[in-house]
C-alpha positions as a printed Julia matrix, in Angstrom:
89×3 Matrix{Float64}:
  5.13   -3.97  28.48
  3.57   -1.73  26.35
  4.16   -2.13  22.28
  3.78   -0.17  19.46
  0.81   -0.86  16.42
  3.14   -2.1   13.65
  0.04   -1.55  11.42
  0.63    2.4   11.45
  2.16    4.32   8.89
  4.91    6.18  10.39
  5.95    8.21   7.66
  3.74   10.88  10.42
  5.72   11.19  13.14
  6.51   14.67  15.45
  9.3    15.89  13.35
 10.45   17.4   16.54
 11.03   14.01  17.96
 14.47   12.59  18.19
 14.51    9.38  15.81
 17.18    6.76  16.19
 19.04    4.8   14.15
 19.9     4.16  10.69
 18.13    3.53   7.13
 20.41    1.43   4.45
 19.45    1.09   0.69
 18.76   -1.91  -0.4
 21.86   -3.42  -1.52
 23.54   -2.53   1.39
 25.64   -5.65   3.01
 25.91   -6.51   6.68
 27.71   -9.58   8.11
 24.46  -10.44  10.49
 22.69  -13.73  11.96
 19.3   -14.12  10.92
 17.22  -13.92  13.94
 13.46  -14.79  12.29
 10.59  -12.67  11.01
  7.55  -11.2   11.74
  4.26  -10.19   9.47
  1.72   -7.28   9.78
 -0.83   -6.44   6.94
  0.9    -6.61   3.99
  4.54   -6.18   5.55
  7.02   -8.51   6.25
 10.32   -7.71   7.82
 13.18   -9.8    8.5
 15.0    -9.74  11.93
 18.34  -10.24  12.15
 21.51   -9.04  14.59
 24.76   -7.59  13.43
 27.57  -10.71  13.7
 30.2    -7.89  15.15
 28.29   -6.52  17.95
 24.58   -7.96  18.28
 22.99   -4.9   17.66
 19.38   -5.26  15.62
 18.64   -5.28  12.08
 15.43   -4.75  10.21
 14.92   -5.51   6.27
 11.49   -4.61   5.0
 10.71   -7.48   2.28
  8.18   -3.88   1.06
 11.32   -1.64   0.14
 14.37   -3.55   0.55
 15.71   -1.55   2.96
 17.36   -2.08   5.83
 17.55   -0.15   9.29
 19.75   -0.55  12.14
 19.74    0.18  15.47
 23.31    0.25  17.64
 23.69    0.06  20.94
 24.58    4.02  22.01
 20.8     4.8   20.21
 19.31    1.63  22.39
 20.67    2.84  25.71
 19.68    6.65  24.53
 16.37    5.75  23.81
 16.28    3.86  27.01
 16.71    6.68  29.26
 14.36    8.56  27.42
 12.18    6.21  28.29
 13.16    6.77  31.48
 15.14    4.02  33.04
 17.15    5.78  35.39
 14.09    7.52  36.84
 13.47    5.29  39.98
  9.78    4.24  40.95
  8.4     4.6   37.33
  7.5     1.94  34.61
């Protein structure tokens, strides 16, 4: 499996590129069920899942913000990763 450097700023990206999900301010309130957290330099984010559906959500301890990902943008980014084309990985 190949990840992604969570070191990188990606403030950079292809601005032709699709980009999924959703950024929340700060004091922005989900029902959710803290999952754990992770650490890169000098980030911290929190990992959590939405109680109603599962779905992920990200709080930056940096900004306060939250992002969330639901399941239509998983399974969208998914095939553009190219799940449904058979004999690739």
């Amino acid at each position: 499996m190949q990840t992604k450097n969570r070191d990188t700023d990606h403030q950079g990206l292809d601005p032709s590129r699709q980009l999924f999900g959703s950024l929340h301010q700060p004091h922005a309130l989900f029902l959710r069920t803290q999952c754990g957290e992770t650490t890169g330099t000098n980030r911290r984010y929190e990992l959590s899942t939405n109680a109603s559906d599962g779905s992920p959500i990200i709080h930056s301890n940096k900004t306060g913000q939250w992002f969330t990902l639901g399941w239509t943008d998983i399974i969208d980014m998914a095939i553009e990763a190219g799940i449904d084309n058979a004999g690739k990985k």
